[in-house]
N, C-alpha and C positions, 0 to 999 in steps of 0.2 A: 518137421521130420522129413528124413529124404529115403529114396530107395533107387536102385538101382535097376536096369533092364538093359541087357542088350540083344538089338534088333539088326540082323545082315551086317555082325562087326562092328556097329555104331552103339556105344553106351549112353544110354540116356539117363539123365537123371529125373526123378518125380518128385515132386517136392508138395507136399500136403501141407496147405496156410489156411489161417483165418478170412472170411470172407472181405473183410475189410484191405485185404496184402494188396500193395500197390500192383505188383502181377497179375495182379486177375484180369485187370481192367485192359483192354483195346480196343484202339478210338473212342477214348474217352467213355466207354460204356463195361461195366460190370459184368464180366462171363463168369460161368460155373469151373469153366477150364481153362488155360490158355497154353498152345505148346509153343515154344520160339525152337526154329530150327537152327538158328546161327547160334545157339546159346547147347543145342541138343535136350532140351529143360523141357518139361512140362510142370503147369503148377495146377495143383486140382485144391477147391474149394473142401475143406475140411470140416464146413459145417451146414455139412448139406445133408440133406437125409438117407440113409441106405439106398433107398434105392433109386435116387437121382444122381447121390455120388456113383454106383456103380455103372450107371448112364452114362454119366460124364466120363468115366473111366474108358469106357469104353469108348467116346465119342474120340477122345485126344488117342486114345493109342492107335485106332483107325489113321489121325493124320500122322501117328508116329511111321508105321506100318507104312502107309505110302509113299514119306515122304524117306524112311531109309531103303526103299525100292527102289528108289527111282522116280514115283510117279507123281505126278501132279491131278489130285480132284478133279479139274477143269478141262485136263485130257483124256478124259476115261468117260467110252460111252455107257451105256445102259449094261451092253452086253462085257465091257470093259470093266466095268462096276463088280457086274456075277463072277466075273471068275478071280478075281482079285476076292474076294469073301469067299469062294472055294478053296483058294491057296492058301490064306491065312487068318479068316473069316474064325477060326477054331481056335486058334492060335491068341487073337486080340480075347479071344472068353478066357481064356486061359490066365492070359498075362493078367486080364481087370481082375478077375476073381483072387487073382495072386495077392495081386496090390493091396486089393478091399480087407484081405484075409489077413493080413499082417495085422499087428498090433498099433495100427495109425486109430484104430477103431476101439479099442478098449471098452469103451463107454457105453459102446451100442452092439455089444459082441452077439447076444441073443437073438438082437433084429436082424443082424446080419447074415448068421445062423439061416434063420428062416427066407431070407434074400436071396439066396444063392442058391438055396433047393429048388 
């Protein structure tokens, strides 16, 4: 299942797979998420539990958020960090919660329910 987001103009697509989907995996190792920015895609592990998938969600849209900013992780100091999660910091709870809140979850709607309170 896929959905949609767009971030500063850039439409990304989310794409929620079984944890077995050959995207999950870079360098050779099994993530819970993984975002490619040449592709604009993130792919989030769909059988992951409420509240690690909402982790995760939140963990990739963070490098979505920087990386349609402009910014590179590895440029950003401490004080770089803070105000980058004052700008938009509101905004990645926003989008995860959106994400989670769609019907990718059906199964786990109650846990969910109580996850996001």
């Amino acid at each position: 299942m896929k959905h949609f987001i767009k971030i500063n103009g850039l439409r990304w697509t989310f794409y929620f797979v079984a944890s077995e989907d050959e995207h999950l995996y870079m360098d050779n190792q099994r993530c819970f998420g993984v975002s490619k920015f040449d592709e604009l895609s993130v792919y989030i592990n769909v059988d992951l539990e409420v509240p690690l998938l909402i982790r995760t969600l939140r963990h990739e849209l963070t490098h979505v958020y920087l990386f349609s900013y402009g910014f590179s992780g590895e440029e950003l100091s401490e004080e770089g960090i803070c105000n980058f999660v004052e700008c938009y910091g509101q905004r990645i709870m926003e989008d995860s919660q959106y994400l989670a809140s769609t019907n990718i979850l059906k199964n786990q709607e109650k846990e969910l329910k109580i996850s996001l309170n």
